[in-house]
N, C-alpha and C positions, 0 to 999 in steps of 0.2 A: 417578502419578495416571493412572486410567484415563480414555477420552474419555467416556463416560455419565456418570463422576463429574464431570469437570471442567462438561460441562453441566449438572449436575444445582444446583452448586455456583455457578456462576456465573448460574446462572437464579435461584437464590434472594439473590444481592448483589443484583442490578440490578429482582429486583422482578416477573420475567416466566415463567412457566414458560415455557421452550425445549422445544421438539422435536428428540431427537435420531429424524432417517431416515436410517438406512442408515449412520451415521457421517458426518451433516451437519448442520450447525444454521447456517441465514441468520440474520441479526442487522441491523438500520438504527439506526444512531448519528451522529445532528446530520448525517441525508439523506446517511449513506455504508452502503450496503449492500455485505455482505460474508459469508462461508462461513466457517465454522470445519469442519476435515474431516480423520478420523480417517485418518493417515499413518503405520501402523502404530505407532513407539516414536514419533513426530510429530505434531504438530498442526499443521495448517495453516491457515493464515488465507489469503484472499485477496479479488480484489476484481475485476470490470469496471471499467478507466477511460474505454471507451468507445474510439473510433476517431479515431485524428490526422483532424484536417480538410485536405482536400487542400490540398497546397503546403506544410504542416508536417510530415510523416511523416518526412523530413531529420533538420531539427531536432531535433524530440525524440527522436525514433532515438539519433541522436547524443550527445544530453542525457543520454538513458536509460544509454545506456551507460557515460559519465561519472559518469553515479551512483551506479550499481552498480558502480564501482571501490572498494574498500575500504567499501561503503556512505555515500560522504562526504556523497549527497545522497537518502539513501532512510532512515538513521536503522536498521540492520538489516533491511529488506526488500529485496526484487529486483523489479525490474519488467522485463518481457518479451512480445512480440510474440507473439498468436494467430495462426501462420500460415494458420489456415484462415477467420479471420476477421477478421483486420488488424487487432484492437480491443488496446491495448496494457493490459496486467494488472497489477495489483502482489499480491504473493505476501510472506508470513513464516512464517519451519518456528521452531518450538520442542520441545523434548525434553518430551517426558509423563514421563517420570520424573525429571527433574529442574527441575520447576516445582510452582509451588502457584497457588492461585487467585488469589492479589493478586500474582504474577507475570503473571500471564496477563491482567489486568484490565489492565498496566499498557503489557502487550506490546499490546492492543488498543488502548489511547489514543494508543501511537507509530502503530498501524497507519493510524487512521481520521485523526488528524493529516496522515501523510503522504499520505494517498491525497486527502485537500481539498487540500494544495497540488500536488499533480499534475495532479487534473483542473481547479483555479483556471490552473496555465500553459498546459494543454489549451487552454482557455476561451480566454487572452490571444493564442497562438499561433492563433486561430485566425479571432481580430479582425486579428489582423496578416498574413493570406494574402493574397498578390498586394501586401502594397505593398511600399514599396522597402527596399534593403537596409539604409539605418540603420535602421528600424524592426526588425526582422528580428534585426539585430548588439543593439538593447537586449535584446530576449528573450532571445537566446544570453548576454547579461551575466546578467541576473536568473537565468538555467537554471544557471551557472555558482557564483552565489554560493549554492547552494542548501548548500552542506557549511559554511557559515558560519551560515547560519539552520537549521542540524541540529546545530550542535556540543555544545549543552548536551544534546539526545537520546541523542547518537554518544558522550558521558562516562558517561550514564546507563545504558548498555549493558552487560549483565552477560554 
């Protein structure tokens, strides 16, 4: 599948004609905006989660990294650090020629899933800055248990 097709295709499931520029098309799904963008044999999805609030960048650094160990808490995506703007990103590559449109709908539903619960512990970690460290240790639990509340995602996974 090509990327003007796959937009062309998915503009007409959901009901909205898209714009492809330039091999991009922005999309807002239940207030998660995100790019779909033409990665030569790739498609990429991605997304702004915004920037750790001071005193968590630790944390979820740390988190992040954990998660993107075998995907246990990202469900098939990656999340990684803008070094040039410290705002931490969640990203997913798929093969254009080994997908179809209800693959891809379905790749989108893991994506905007995971990217609400990342910038929801965003939100939490950032209620929790400056106080003390058990506060601090329950978020690292909940950060933690995130490849448990992704497992049915992480079977789903083709």
């Amino acid at each position: 599948m090509h990327f003007a097709e796959l937009v062309r295709e998915l503009g007409q499931k959901i009901g909205h004609e898209l714009e492809n520029v330039e091999g991009a098309c922005g999309l807002s799904i239940d207030g998660t905006d995100f790019i779909l963008q033409n990665a030569g044999d790739l498609l990429l999805l991605r997304t702004d989660l915004g920037m750790p609030a001071e005193g968590t960048a630790n944390l979820l650094m740390e988190a992040a990294l954990e998660a993107n160990f075998l995907y246990q808490g990202t469900c098939g995506c990656t999340l990684a650090l803008d070094g040039d703007t410290r705002h931490l990103h969640l990203q997913r590559y798929e093969w254009l020629d080994r997908t179809d449109i209800d693959r891809i709908m379905l790749s989108i539903s893991r994506f905007v899933h995971v990217a609400k619960v990342w910038k929801s512990l965003m939100a939490e970690a950032a209620g929790l800055a400056g106080s003390d460290s058990e506060d601090a240790g329950k978020l690292g639990e909940r950060i933690a248990d995130l490849s448990e509340k992704f497992e049915h995602f992480n079977m789903l996974s083709v």
